[in-house]
C-alpha positions as CSV (number, residue, x, y, z in Angstrom):
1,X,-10.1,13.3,32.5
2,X,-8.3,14.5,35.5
3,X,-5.3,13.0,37.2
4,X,-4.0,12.8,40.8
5,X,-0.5,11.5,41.9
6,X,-0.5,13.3,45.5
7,X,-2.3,13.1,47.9
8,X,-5.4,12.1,46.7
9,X,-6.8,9.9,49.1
10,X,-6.8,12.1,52.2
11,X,-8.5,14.5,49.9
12,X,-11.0,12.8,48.2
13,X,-11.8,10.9,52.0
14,X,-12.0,14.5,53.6
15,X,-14.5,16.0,50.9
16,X,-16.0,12.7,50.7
17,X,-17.1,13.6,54.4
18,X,-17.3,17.0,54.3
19,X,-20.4,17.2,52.2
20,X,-21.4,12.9,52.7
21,X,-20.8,11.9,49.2
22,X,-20.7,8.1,48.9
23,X,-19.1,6.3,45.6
24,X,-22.7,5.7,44.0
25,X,-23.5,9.3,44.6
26,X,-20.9,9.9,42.1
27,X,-21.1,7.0,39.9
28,X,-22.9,8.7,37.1
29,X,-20.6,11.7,37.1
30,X,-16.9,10.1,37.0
31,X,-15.3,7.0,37.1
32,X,-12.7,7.1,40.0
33,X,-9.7,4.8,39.4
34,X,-6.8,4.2,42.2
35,X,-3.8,2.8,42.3
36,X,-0.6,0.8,41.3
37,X,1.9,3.6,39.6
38,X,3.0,1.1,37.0
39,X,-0.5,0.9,35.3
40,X,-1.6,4.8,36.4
41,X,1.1,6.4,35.7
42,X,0.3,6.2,31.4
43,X,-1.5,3.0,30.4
44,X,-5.0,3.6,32.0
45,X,-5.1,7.1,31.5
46,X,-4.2,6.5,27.8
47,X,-6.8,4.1,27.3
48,X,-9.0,6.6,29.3
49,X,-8.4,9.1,26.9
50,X,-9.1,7.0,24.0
51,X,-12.4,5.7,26.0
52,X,-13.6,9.3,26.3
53,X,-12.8,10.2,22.7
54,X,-15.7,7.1,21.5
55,X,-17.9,7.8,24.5
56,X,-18.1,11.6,24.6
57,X,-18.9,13.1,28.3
58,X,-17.5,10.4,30.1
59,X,-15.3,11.5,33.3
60,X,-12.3,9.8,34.9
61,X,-10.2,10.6,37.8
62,X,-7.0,8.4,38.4
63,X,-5.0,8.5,40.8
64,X,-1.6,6.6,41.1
65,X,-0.3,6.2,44.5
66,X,0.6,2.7,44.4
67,X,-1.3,-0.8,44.7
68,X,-2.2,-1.1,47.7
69,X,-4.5,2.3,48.1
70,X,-6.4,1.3,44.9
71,X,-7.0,-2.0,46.7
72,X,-8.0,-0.3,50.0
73,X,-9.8,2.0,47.7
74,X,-12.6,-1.2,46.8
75,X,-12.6,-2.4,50.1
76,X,-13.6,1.1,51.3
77,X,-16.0,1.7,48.6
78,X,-13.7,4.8,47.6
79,X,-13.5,4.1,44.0
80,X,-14.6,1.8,41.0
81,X,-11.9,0.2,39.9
82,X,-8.5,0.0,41.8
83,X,-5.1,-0.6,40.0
84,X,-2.6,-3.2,41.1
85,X,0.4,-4.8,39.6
86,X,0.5,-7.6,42.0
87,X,-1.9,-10.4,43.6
88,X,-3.9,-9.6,46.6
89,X,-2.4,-10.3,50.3
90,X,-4.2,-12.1,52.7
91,X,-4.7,-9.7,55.0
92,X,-6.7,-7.5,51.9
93,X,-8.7,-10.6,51.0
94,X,-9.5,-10.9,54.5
95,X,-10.9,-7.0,55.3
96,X,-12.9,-7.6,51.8
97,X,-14.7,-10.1,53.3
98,X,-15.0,-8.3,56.8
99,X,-16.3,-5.3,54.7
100,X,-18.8,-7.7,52.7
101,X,-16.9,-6.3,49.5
102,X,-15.9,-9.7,47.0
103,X,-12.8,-8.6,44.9
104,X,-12.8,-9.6,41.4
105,X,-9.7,-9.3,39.3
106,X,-9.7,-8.4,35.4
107,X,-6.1,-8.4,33.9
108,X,-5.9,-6.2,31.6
109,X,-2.1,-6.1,30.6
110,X,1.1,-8.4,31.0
111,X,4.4,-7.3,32.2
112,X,8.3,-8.1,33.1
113,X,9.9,-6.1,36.1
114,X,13.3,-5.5,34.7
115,X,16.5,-5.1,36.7
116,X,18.6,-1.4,36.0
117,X,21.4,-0.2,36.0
118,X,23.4,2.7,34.8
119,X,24.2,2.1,31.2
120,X,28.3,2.8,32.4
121,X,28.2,-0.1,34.1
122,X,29.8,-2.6,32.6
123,X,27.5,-6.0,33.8
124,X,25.6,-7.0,31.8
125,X,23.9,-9.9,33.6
126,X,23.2,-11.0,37.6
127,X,21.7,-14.3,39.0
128,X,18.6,-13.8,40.7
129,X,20.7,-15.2,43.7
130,X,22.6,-12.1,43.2
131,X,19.9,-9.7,42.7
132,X,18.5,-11.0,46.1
133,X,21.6,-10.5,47.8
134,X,22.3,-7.0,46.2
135,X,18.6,-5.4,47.3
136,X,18.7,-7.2,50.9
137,X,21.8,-5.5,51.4
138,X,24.7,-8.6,52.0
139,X,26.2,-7.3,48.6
140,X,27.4,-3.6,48.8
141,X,30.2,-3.4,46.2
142,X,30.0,-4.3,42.4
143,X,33.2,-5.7,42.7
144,X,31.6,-8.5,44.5
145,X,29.5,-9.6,41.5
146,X,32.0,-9.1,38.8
147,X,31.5,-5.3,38.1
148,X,34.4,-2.5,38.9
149,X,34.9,-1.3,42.4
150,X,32.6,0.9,44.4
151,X,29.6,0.8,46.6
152,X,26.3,-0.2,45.1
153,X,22.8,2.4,45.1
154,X,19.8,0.4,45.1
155,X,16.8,2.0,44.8
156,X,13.2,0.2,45.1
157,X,9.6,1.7,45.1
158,X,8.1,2.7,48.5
159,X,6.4,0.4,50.4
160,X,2.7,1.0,49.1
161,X,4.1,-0.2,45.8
162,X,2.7,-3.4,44.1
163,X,5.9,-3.5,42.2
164,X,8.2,-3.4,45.8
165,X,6.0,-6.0,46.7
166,X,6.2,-8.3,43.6
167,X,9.8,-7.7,44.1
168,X,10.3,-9.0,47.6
169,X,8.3,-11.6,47.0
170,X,9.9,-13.1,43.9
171,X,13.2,-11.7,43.6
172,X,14.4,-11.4,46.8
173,X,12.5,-14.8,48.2
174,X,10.3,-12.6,51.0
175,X,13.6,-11.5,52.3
176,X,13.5,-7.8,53.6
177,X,14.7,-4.8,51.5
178,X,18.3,-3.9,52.9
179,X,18.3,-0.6,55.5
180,X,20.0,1.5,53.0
181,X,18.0,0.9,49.4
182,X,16.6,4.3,48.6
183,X,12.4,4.4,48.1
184,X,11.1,5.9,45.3
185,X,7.4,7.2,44.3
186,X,7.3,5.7,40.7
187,X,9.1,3.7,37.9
188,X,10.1,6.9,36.3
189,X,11.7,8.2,39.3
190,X,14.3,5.1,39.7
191,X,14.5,5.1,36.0
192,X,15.8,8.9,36.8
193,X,17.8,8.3,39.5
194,X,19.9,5.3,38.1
195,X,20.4,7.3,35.3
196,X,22.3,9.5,37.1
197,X,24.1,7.3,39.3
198,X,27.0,4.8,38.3
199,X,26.6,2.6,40.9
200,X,22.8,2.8,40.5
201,X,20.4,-0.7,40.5
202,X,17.0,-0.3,40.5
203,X,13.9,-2.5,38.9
204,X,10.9,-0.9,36.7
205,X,8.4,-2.4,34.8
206,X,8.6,-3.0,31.7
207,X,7.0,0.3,29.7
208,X,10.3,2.2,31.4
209,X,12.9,0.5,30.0
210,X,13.9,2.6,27.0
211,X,14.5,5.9,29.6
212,X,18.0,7.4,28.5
213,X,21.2,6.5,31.0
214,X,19.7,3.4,31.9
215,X,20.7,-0.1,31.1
216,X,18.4,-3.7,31.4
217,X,20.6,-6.4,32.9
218,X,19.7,-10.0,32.2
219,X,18.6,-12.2,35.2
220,X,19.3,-15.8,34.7
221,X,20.4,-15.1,31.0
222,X,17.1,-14.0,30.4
223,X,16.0,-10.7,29.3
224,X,13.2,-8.8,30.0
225,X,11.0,-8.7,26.7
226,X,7.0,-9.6,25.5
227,X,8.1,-12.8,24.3
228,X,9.7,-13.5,27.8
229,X,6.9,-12.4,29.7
230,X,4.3,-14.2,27.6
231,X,6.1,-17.5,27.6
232,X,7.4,-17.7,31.3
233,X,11.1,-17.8,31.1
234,X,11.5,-14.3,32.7
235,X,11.2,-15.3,36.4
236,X,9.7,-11.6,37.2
237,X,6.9,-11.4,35.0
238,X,3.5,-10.6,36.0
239,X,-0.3,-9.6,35.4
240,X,-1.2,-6.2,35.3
241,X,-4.9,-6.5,37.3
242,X,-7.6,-4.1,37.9
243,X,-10.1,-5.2,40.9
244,X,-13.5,-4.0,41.3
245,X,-16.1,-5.3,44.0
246,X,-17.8,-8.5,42.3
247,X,-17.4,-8.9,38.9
248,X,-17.6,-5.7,36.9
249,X,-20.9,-3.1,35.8
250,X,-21.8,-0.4,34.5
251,X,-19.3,2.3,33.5
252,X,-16.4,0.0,35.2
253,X,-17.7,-2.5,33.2
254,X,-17.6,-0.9,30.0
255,X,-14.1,0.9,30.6
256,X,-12.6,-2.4,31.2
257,X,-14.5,-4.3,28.5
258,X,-12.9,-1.6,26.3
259,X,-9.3,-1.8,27.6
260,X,-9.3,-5.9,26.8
261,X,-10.8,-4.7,23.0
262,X,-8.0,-4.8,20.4
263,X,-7.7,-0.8,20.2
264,X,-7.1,-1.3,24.0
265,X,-4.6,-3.8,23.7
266,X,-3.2,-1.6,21.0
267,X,-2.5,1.4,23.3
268,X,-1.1,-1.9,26.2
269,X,1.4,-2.7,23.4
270,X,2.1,1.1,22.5
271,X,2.9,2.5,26.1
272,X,5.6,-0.6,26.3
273,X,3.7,-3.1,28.3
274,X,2.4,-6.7,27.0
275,X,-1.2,-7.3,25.6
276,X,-3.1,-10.2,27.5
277,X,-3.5,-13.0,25.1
C-alpha cells in the first residue's frame, strides 16, 4: 500500500483534474483513505497491511493530514473512507447534505487523549481547570500550578487536527488555544518536542504515550489507560471513527468489516489504542 503525509490532497485534486479521474473511476484499483493523523499515522495502515496480506492485490493509499481533510475528502467524493478522531461539526454535516453526500460513521477503535509533559518535570497531576487555563494561555509558569519555576511550552496539533479539536472542545470548554502554543503536524511530533523541552505540555493520543522523555500526567486523578477510556472516568476519551458516504460497500465495506474482526481489533490493541467493545 502506499502512504502520503504531505501534500496529498492538492495532488491527488490536481491529477484528479488533469486527466478527469473521478473516485469510482478508481474504485477497483485502490482504496483511498484520508485523514485524522491519530488513526493514519500506524493503526489503519497496519490493519491495511494485514488486509492485503488475506486479500492479495488489494491497493491502499492513506493519507494522514488531519481529520478534517478526510471529512472534506467524502463530502467531495475524493476518497472512500475518511479518518477522523472526533464527531462531525455542523458546518460538515451541513455541506454533506448540500453535496447530497449522507455521512455514516463506523468506529473502529477507542481512545484517551493524554496530557504530556517532560518526564523532568516534577507534576504529576493537573485539574482539567488547570489544563484549560495552561493551553488558553492565563497560566504561563509552572510555578503557578505547583511545579518549579519557569515559563510553560505548550504545544497542540494544528488546526486541521481532530485531536486540536476534541481538545478545545472538551478540555479547554471551547475556549481558544492561547497565541503562543506551538502547532504541530502529528502526535509523534509533540511527543518529540516535549521530550526535549522541560517546560514542555502537550496532549497525544493514547498509542504515543510510551515515546522516551515524555511523561502522562493524571487529569482529575485519573489516568489515561483502556480501562479508563472504556469505562468513562477519563474525561478525554473518545471514538476513533471512519465516515464513508451512506453506510459502507464494497471494498470500504470489506476493509472496515475486517478492521472491527478480532485480528483487527488485535492490531487496535497492539498499536496502543482501545478495541471497540
Amino acid at each position: 500500500y502506499k502512504i502520503i503525509t504531505m501534500n496529498y490532497s492538492k495532488k491527488l485534486l490536481v491529477s484528479m483534474t488533469a486527466i478527469g479521474m473521478t473516485l469510482s473511476a478508481i474504485a477497483q484499483d485502490k482504496l483511498v483513505i484520508k485523514g485524522s493523523d491519530t488513526l493514519g499515522a500506524k493503526m489503519i495502515p497496519k490493519i491495511a497491511e494485514a488486509y492485503e496480506n488475506k486479500n492479495p492485490g488489494s491497493k491502499f493509499e492513506i493519507a494522514a493530514e488531519g481529520s478534517s481533510t478526510g471529512i472534506a475528502a467524502i463530502i467531495d467524493g475524493t476518497a472512500h473512507i475518511g479518518m477522523s478522531s472526533r464527531e462531525l461539526k455542523g458546518k460538515e454535516k451541513a455541506a454533506a447534505g448540500g453535496n447530497g453526500v449522507r455521512l455514516v460513521k463506523t468506529v473502529v477503535a477507542n481512545d484517551a487523549v493524554a496530557v504530556i509533559v517532560n518526564e523532568s518535570n516534577p507534576l504529576s497531576k493537573l485539574s482539567l481547570k488547570d489544563v484549560e487555563r495552561i493551553f488558553t494561555g492565563d497560566i504561563t509558569s509552572w510555578s503557578a500550578v505547583g511545579g518549579k519555576s519557569g515559563g510553560i511550552s505548550a504545544y497542540t496539533r494544528n488546526t486541521s487536527s481532530g485531536t486540536y479539536a476534541f481538545f478545545q472542545k472538551f478540555a479547554l470548554a471551547g475556549r481558544d488555544y492561547g497565541s503562543a502554543t506551538q502547532k504541530m503536524a502529528g502526535n509523534e511530533q509533540i511527543a518529540t518536542e516535549v521530550s526535549k523541552n522541560p517546560n514542555g505540555i502537550g496532549y497525544v493520543g493514547l498509542a504515543y504515550v510510551g515515546a522516551a522523555g515524555i511523561k502522562v500526567i493524571a487529569v482529575d486523578g485519573i489516568l489515561p489507560s483502556a480501562k479508563s477510556a472504556n469505562d468513562g472516568s477519563y474525561t478525554l476519551a473518545r471514538g476513533l471513527n471512519c465516515f464513508t458516504n451512506g453506510s459502507p460497500t464494497g471494498a470500504a465495506k470489506k476493509f472496515l468489516d475486517f478492521a472491527l474482526t478480532a485480528p483487527g481489533q488485535k492490531i487496535v490493541e497492539s498499536t496502543g489504542f482501545v478495541p471497540v467493545k
